[in-house]
N, C-alpha and C positions, 0 to 999 in steps of 0.2 A: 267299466271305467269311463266315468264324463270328460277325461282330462284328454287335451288333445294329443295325441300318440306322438313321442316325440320323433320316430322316421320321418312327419310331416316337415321336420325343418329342412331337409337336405329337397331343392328343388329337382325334378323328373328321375328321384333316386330307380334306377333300373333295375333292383337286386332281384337275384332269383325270390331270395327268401324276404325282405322286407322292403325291396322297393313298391313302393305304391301308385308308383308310374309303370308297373309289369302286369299288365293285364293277366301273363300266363304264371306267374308267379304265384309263391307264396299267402302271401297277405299278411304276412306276419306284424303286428302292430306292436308296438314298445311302448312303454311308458315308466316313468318316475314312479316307486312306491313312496306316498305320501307320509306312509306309519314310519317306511325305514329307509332313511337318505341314501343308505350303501347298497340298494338292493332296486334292478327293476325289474317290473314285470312285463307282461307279455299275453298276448291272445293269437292264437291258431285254431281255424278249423280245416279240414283237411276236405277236397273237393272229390268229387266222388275218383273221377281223372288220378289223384294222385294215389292209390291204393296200391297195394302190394298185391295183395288177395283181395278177393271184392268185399269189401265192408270194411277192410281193416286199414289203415293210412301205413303208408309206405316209410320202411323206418329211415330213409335214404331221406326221406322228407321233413320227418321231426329230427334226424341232425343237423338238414338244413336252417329249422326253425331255431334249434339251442347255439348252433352258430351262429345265426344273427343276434341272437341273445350277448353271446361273448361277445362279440365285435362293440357292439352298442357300449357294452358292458368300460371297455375299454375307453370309447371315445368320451364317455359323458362319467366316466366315475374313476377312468385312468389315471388323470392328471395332467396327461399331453395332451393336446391339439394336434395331432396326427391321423394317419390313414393306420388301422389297426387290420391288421391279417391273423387269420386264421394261422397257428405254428405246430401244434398238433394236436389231439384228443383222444381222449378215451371214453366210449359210451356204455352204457346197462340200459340193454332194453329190460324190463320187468315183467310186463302186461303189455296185453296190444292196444293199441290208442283206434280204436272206429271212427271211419270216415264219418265226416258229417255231425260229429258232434263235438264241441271248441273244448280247446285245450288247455288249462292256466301254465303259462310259463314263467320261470323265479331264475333271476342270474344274481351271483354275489363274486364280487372278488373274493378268495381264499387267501390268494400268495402276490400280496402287493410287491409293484418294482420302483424303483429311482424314475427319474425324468428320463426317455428314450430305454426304458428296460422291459421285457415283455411281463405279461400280470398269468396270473392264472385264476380262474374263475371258472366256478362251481357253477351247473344250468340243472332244471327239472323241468321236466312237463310231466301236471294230474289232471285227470280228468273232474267233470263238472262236482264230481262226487268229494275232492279231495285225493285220489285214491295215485300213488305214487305210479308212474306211467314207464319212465324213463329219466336217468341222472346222466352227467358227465362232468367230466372235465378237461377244460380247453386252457389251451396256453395262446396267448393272441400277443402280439409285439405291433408295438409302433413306428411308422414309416414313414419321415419326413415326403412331401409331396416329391421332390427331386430324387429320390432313391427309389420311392414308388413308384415314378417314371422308367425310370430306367431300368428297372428290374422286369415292368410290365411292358417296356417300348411302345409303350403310349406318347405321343406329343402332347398331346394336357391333357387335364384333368375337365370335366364337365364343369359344364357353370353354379350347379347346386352344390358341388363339392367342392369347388373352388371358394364360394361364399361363405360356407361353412367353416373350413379350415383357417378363413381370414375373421372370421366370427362375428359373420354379417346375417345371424339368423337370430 
């Protein structure tokens, strides 16, 4: 994918799964599917570090990966301008995903909501082959900054997500 990963907008994002300012993180990179506006994708490779069993990537980690998936999912193809959380999921692992070699990941809304109503959205990861790895499905709700606060007892929000949410990216 040449297109620049759109996690790049959120400045020193720290996520486990797709901040790109988490050295021990993730890597997960996002981006726009360009064929199909309601649909993004995704690249994961899994570091030798994050395995289950040796060679195999930890399945604790491609939920993290299809999580960051939903969440994105929410914020660029929701509707709202909000902070999207995680509300619950259901996962199929199928096949094991090998460390070390990238993952294609696919998110789609399924169950659109109103303005401030949570979405539910369908995530996959195949491997390089195509080959169907692991599906889910995540329900993610949107969280005005001031209810996110207070739910998280944070006193603000970071400056990349502050700019974001004002829709200074």
């Amino acid at each position: 994918m040449s297109a620049p990963s759109v996690n790049e907008t959120i400045a020193g994002n720290v996520c486990f799964g797709c901040g790109l300012s988490n050295s021990a993180g993730l890597g997960v990179e996002v981006f726009r599917d360009p064929e199909h506006p309601g649909r993004l994708l995704g690249r994961f490779e899994a570091r030798p570090e994050q395995a289950g069993f040796p060679g195999i990537t930890h399945g604790g980690a491609l939920y993290t990966a299809l999580d960051c998936m939903a969440t994105w999912s929410g914020m660029l193809l929701g509707g709202t301008r909000a902070l999207w959380v995680l509300r619950s999921a259901s996962m199929r692992y199928l096949r094991p995903a090998l460390a070390g070699r990238p993952l294609d990941l696919a998110a789609e809304i399924e169950k659109a909501g109103g303005p401030w109503e949570p979405i539910g959205v369908r995530c996959e990861a195949r491997d390089a082959d195509g080959v169907l790895l692991a599906r889910g499905s995540f329900d993610v709700v949107p969280l005005p900054p001031e209810k996110f606060l207070a739910i998280t007892g944070l006193s603000e929000l970071p400056e990349g997500w502050a700019r974001w949410l004002a829709g200074e990216d």
